[in-house]
RODREN-817529 format. One record per residue (C-alpha): residue in three letters; x, y, z; residue number from 1; chain. Coordinates in steps of 0.5 Angstrom, whole numbers. Example, Ala and Ser with C-alpha at 12.3 -4.5 7.8 and 13.67 -1.06 7.14 Angstrom:
<pts>
<pt residuo="ALA" px="25" py="-9" pz="16" num="1" cadena="A"/>
<pt residuo="SER" px="27" py="-2" pz="14" num="2" cadena="A"/>
</pts>
This chain:
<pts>
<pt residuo="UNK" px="0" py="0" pz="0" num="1" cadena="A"/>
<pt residuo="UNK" px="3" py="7" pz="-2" num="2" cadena="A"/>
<pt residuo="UNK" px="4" py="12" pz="3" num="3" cadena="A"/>
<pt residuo="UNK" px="-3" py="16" pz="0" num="4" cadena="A"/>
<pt residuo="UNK" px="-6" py="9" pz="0" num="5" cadena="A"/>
<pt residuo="UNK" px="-5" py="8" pz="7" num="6" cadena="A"/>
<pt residuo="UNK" px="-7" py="16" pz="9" num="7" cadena="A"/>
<pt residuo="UNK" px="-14" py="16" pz="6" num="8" cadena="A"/>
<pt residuo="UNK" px="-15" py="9" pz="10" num="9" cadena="A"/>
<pt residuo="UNK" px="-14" py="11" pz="17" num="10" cadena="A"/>
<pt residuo="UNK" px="-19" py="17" pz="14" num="11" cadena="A"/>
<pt residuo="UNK" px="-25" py="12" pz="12" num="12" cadena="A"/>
<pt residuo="UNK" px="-24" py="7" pz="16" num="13" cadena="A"/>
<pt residuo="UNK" px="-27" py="10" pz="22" num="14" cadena="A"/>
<pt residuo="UNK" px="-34" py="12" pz="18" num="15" cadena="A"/>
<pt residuo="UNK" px="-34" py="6" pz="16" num="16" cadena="A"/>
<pt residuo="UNK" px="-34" py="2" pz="21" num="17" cadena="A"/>
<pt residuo="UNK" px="-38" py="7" pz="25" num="18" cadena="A"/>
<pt residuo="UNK" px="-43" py="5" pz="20" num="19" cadena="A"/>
<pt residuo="UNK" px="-42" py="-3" pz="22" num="20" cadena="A"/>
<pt residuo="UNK" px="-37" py="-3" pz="14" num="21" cadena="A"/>
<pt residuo="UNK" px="-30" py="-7" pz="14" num="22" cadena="A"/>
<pt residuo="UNK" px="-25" py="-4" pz="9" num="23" cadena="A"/>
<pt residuo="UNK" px="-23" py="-10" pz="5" num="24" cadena="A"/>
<pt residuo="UNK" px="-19" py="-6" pz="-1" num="25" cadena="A"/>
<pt residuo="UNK" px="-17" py="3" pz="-2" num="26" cadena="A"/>
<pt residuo="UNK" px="-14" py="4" pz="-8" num="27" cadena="A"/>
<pt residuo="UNK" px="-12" py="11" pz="-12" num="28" cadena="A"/>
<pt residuo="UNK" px="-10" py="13" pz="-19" num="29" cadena="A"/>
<pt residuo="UNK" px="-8" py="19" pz="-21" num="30" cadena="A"/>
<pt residuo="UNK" px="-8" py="21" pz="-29" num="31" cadena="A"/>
<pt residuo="UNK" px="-14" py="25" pz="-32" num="32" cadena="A"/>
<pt residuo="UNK" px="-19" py="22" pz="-29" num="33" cadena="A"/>
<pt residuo="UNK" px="-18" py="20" pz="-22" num="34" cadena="A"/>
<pt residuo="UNK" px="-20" py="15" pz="-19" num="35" cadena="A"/>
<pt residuo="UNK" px="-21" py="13" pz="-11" num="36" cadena="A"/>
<pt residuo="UNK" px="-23" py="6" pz="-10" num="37" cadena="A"/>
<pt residuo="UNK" px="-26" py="3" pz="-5" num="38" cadena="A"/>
<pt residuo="UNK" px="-28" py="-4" pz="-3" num="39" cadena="A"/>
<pt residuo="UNK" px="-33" py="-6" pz="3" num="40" cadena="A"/>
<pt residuo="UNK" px="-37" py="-10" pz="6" num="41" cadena="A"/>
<pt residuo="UNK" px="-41" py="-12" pz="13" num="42" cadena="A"/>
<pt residuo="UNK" px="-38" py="-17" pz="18" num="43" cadena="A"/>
<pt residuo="UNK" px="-42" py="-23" pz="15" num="44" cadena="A"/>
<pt residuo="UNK" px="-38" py="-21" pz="8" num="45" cadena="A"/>
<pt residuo="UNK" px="-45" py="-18" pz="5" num="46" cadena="A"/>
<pt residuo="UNK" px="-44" py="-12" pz="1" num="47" cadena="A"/>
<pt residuo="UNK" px="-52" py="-9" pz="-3" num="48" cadena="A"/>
<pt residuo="UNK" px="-53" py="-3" pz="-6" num="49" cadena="A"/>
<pt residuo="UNK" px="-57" py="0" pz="0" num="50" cadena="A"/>
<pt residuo="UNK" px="-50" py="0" pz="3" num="51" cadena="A"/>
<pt residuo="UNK" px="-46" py="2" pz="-2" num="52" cadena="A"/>
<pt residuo="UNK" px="-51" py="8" pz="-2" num="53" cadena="A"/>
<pt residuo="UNK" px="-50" py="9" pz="5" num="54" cadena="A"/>
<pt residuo="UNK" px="-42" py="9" pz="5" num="55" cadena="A"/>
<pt residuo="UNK" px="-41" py="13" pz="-1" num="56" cadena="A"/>
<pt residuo="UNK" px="-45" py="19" pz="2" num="57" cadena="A"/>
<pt residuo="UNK" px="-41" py="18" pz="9" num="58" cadena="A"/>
<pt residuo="UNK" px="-34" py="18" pz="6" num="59" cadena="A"/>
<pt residuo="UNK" px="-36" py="23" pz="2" num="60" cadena="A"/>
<pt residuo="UNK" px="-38" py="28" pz="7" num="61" cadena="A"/>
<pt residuo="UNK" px="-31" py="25" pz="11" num="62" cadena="A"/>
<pt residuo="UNK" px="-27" py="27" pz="4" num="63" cadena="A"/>
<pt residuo="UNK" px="-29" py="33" pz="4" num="64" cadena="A"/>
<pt residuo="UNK" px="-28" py="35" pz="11" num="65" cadena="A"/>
<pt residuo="UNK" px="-21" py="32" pz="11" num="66" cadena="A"/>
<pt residuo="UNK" px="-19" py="33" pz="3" num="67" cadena="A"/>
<pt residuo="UNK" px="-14" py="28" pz="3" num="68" cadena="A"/>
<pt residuo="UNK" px="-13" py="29" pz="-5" num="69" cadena="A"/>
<pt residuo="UNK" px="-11" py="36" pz="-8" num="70" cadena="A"/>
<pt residuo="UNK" px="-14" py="34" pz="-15" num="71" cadena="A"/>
<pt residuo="UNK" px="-21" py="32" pz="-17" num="72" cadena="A"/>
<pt residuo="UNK" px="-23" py="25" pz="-17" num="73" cadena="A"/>
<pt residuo="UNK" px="-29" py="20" pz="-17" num="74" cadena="A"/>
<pt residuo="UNK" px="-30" py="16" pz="-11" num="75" cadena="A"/>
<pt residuo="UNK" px="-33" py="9" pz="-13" num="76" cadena="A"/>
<pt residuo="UNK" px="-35" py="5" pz="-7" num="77" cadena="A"/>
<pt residuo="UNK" px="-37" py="-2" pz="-9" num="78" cadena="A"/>
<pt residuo="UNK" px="-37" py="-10" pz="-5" num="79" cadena="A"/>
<pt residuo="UNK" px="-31" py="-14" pz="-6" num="80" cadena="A"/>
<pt residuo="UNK" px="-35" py="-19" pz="-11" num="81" cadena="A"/>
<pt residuo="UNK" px="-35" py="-27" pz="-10" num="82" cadena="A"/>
<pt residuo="UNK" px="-27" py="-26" pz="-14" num="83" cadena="A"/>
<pt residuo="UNK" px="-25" py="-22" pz="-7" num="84" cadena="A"/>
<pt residuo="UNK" px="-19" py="-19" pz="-6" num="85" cadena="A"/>
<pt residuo="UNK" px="-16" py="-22" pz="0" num="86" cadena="A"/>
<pt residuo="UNK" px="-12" py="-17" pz="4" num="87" cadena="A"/>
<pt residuo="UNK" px="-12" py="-19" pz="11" num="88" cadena="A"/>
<pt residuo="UNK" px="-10" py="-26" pz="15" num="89" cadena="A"/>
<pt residuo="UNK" px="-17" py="-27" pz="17" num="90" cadena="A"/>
<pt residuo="UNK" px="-18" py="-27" pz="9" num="91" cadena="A"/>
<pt residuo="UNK" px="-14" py="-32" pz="7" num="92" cadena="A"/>
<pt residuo="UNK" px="-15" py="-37" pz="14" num="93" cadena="A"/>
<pt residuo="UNK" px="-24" py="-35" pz="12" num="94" cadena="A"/>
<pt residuo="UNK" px="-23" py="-39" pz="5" num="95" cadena="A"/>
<pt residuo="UNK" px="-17" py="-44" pz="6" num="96" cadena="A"/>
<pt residuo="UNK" px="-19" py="-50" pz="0" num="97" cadena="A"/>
<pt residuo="UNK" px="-21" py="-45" pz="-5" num="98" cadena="A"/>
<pt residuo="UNK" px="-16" py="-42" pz="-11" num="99" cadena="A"/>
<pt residuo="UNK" px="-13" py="-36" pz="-10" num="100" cadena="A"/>
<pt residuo="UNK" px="-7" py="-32" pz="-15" num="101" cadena="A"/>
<pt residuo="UNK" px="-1" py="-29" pz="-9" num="102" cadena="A"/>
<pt residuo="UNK" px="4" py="-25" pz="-11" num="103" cadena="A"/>
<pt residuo="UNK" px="10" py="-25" pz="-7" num="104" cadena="A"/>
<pt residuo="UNK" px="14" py="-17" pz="-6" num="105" cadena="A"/>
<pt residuo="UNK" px="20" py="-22" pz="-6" num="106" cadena="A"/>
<pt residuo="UNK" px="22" py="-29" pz="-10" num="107" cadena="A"/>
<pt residuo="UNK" px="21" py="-35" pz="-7" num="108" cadena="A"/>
<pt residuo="UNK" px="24" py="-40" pz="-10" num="109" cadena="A"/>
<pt residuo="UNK" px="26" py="-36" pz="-16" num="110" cadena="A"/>
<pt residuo="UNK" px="19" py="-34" pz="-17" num="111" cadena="A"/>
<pt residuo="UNK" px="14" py="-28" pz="-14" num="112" cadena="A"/>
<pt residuo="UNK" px="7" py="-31" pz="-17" num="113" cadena="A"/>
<pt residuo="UNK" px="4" py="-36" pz="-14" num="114" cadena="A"/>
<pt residuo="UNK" px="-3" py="-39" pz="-17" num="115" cadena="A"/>
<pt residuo="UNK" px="-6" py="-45" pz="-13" num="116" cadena="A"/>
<pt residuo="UNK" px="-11" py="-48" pz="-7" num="117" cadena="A"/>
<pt residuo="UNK" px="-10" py="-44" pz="-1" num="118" cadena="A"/>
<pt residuo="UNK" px="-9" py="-50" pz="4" num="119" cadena="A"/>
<pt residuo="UNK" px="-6" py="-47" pz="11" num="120" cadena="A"/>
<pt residuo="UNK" px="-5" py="-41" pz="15" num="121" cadena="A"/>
<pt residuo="UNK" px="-1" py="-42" pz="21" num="122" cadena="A"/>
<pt residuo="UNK" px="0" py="-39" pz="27" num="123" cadena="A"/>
<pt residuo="UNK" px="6" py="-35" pz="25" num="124" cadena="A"/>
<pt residuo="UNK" px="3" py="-32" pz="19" num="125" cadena="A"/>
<pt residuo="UNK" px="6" py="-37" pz="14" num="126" cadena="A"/>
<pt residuo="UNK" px="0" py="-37" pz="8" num="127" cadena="A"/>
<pt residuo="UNK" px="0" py="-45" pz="5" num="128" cadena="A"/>
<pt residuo="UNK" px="0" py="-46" pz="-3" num="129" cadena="A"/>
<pt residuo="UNK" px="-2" py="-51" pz="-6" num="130" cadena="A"/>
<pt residuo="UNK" px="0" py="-50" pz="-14" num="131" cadena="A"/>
<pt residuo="UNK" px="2" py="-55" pz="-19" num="132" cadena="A"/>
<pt residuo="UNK" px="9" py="-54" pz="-19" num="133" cadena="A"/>
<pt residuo="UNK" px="9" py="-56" pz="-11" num="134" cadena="A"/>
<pt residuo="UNK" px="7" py="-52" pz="-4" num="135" cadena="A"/>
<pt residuo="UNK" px="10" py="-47" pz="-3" num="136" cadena="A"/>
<pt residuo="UNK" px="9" py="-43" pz="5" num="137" cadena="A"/>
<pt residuo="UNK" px="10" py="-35" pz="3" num="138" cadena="A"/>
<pt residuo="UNK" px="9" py="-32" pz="9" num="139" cadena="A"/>
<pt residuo="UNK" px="3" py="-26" pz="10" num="140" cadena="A"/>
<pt residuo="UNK" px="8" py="-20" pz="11" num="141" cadena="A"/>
<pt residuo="UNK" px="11" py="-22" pz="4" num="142" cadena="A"/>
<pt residuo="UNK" px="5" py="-22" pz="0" num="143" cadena="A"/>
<pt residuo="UNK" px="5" py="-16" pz="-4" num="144" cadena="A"/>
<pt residuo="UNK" px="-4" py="-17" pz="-6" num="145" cadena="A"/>
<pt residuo="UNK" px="-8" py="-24" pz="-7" num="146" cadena="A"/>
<pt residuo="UNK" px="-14" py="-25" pz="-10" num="147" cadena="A"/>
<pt residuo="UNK" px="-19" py="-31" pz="-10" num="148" cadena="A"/>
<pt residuo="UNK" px="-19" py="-35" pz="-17" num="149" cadena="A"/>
<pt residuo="UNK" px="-28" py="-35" pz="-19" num="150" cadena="A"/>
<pt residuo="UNK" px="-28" py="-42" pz="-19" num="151" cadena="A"/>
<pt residuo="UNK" px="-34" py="-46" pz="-20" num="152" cadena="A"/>
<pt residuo="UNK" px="-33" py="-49" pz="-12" num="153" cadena="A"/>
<pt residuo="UNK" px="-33" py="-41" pz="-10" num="154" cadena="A"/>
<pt residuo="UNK" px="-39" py="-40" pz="-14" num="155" cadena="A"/>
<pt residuo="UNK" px="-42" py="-46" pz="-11" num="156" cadena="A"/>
<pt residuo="UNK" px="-40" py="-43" pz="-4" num="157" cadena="A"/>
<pt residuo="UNK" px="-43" py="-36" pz="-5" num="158" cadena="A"/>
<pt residuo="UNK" px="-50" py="-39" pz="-7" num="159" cadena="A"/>
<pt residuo="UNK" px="-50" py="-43" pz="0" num="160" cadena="A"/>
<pt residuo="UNK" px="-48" py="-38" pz="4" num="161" cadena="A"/>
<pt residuo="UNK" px="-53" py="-33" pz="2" num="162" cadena="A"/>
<pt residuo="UNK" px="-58" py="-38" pz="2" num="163" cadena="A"/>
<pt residuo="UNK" px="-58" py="-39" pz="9" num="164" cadena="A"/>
<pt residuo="UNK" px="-57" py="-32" pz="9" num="165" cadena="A"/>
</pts>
């Protein structure tokens, strides 16, 4: 995360979570058309149009108040979808047996992108990947981002999971 990332979270954060929403991702793209990006969802992973609602105008507010960005932007606030970043180590213990694309920030065992089934999270935060060419523990400090692969077991999971919502 760059120094801005990491700025414009500490200010959303507290908004969010006053509205009962965990941030999952803030990204920022500068050029002509600025775009700040923001990821959320409630505690049981369910994110709807209500609540990206309710979150844009608070953030919004807050924005506008602190007025972290010198340049005109737009703020688009969203769920992070089935397919989701995964961004804490709580992300990867929550979907351990599903496929997931992790780049390391430095080379493990001559490589930095790692594509397989996420088969372990242990205590000291070593993440376990199960790729085709063998497993590779990457500890969590080390990864740079990490997403689930959309799956048909993914699916499958995420239409359980709402049915019993």
């Amino acid at each position: 995360m760059t120094a801005q990332t990491e700025q414009l979270w500490t200010i959303m954060e507290p908004a969010a979570e006053a509205l009962g929403y965990r941030l999952v991702r803030v990204s920022f793209g500068g050029g002509q058309r600025a775009v700040l990006q923001v990821m959320a969802e409630r505690p049981d992973g369910s994110f709807t149009i209500d609540d990206c609602e309710a979150l844009s105008r608070d953030l919004s507010a807050v924005l506008d108040v602190e007025d972290p960005i010198a340049q005109e932007y737009v703020l688009e606030v969203s769920s992070p979808g089935i397919d989701r970043p995964l961004v804490r180590l709580e992300d990867f213990e929550k979907f351990v047996g599903f496929e997931a694309k992790v780049t390391a920030k430095a080379q493990i065992d001559g490589r930095r992108r790692f594509t397989g089934r996420i088969t372990d999270v242990q205590d000291d935060g070593m993440v376990q990947i199960d790729c085709a060419e063998g497993t590779f523990p990457i500890p969590f400090d080390g990864i740079e981002k990490a997403k689930l692969i959309l799956t048909d077991a993914l699916i499958k999971a995420h239409q359980e999971k709402m049915a019993q919502a």
